[in-house]
LOVEXDO-923938 format. One record per atom (N, C-alpha, C): residue in three letters; x, y, z. Coordinates in steps of 0.1 Angstrom, whole numbers, padded with zeros to 4 digits, always signed. Example, Ala and Ser with C-alpha at 12.3 -4.5 7.8 and 13.67 -1.06 7.14 Angstrom:
ala+0132-0057+0078/ala+0123-0045+0078/ala+0132-0033+0078/ser+0128-0022+0071/ser+0137-0011+0071/ser+0129+0000+0079/
// end
This chain:
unk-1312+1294+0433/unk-1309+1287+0445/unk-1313+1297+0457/unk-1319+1293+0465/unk-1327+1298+0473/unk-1319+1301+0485/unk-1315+1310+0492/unk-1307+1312+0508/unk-1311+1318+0519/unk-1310+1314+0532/unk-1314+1325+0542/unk-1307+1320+0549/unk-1303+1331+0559/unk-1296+1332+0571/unk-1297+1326+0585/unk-1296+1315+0590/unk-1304+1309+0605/unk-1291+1315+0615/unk-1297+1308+0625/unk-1290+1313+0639/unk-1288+1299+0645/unk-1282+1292+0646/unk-1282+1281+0654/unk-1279+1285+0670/unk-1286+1269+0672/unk-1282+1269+0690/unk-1283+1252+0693/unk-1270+1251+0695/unk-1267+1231+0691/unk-1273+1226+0710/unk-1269+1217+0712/unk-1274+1209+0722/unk-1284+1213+0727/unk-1296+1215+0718/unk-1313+1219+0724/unk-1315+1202+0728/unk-1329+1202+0735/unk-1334+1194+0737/unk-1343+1189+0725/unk-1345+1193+0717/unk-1351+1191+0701/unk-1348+1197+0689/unk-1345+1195+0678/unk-1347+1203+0670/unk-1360+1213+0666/unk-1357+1227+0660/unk-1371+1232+0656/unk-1368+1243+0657/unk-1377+1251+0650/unk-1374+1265+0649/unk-1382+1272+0655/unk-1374+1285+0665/unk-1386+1292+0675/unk-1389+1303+0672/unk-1384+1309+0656/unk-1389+1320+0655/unk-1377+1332+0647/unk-1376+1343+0649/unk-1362+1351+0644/unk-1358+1353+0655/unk-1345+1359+0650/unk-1332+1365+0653/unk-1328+1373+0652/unk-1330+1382+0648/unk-1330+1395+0641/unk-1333+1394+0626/unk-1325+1395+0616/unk-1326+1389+0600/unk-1325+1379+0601/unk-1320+1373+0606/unk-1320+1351+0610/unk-1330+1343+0612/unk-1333+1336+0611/unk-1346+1325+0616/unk-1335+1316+0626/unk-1341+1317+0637/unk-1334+1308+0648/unk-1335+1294+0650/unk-1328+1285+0646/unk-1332+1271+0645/unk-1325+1267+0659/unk-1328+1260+0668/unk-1322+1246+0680/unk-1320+1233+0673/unk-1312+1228+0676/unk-1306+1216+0669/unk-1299+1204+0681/unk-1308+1194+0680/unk-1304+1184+0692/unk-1296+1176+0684/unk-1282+1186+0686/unk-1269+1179+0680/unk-1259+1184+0686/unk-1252+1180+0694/unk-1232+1186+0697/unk-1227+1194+0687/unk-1219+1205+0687/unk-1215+1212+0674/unk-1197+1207+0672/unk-1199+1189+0674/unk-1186+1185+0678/unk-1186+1178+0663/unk-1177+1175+0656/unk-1170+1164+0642/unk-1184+1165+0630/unk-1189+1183+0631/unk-1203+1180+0616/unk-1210+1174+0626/unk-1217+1171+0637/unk-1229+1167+0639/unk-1243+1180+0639/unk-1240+1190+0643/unk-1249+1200+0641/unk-1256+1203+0624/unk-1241+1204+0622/unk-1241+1206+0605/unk-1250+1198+0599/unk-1248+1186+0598/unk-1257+1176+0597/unk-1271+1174+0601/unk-1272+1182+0611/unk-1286+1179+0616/unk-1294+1190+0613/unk-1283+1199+0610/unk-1295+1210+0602/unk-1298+1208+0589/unk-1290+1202+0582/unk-1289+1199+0570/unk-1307+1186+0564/unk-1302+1180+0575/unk-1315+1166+0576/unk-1327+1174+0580/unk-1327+1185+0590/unk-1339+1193+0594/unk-1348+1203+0587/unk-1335+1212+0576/unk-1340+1222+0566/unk-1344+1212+0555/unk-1339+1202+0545/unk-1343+1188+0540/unk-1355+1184+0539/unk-1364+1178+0555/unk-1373+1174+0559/unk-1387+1188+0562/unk-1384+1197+0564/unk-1390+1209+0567/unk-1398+1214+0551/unk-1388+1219+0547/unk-1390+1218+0530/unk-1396+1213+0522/unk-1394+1197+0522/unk-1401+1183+0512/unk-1387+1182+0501/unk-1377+1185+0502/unk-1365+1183+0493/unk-1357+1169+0497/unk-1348+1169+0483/unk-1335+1158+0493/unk-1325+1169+0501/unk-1318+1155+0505/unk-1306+1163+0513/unk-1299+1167+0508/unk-1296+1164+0495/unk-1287+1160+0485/unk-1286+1183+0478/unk-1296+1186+0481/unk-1301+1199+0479/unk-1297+1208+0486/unk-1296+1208+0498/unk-1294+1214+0509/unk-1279+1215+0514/unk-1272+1226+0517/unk-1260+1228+0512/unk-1259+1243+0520/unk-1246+1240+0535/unk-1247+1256+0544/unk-1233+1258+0534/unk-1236+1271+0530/unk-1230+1282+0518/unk-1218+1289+0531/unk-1220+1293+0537/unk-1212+1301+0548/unk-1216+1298+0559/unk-1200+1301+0566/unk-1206+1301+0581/unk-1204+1287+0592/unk-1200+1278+0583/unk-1203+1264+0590/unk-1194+1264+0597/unk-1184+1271+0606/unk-1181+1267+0619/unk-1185+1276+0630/unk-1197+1289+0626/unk-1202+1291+0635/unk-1216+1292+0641/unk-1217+1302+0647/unk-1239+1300+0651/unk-1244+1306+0638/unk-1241+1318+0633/unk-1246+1320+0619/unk-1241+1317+0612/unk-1256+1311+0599/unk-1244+1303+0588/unk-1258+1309+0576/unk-1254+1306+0561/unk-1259+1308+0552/unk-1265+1295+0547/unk-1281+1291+0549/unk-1284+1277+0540/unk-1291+1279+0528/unk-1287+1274+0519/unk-1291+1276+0501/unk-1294+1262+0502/unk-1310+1262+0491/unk-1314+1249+0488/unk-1320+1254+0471/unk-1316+1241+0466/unk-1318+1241+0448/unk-1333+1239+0446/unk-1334+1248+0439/unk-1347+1247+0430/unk-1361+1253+0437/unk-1356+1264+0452/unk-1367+1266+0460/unk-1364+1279+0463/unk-1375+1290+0458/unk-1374+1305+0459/unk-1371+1310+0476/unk-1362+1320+0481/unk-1358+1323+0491/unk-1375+1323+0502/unk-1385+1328+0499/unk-1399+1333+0505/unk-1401+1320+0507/unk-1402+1307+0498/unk-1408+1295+0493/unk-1400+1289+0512/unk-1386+1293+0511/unk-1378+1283+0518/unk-1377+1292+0533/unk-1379+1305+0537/unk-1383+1307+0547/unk-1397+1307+0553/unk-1407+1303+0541/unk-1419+1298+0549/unk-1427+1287+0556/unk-1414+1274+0543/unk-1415+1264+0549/unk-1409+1265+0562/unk-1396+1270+0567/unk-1389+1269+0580/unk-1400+1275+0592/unk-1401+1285+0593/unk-1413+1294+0601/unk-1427+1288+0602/unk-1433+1273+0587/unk-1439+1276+0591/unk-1455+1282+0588/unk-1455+1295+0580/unk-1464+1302+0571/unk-1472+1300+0562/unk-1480+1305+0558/unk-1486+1303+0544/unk-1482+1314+0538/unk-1485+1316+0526/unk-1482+1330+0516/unk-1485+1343+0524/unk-1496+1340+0527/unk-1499+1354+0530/unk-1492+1359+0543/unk-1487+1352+0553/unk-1480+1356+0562/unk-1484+1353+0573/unk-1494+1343+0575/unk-1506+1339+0583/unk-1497+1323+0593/unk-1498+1319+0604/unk-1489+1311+0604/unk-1499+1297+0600/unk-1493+1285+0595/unk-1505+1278+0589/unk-1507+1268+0598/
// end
């Protein structure tokens, strides 16, 4: 199971990711961080980013604050931060 570390920042004007954080990948999330709506929207955002279900995608730590830990099944750590960022293998943005 695959995990990395994001940074959220809830009531963006869109979701998307703008880059790092320091070890984090910084995701915006146009969600309230009120009753699981953020939760959820990152959950639907790392999901659709990926090509997984939702059903896969699962925040490991952290879920009531800006850093959290997201693990998704069956997708190597590199695999699942290059979908988020973005990349191709080589490091190139694609």
């Amino acid at each position: 199971m695959a995990a990395v570390a994001v940074h959220v920042v809830p009531r963006a004007r869109r979701t998307e990711v703008v880059g790092r954080h320091g070890d984090a990948i910084k995701i915006r999330l146009a969600a309230p961080p009120v009753d699981g709506a953020a939760n959820a929207e990152l959950i639907r955002f790392v999901a659709a980013r990926v090509g997984v279900p939702r059903g896969t995608v699962t925040i490991t730590s952290g879920a009531a604050g800006r850093r959290k830990t997201v693990a998704v099944e069956h997708v190597s750590p590199e695999t699942l931060a290059r979908a988020l960022l973005g990349t191709s293998p080589e490091g190139e943005p694609a």
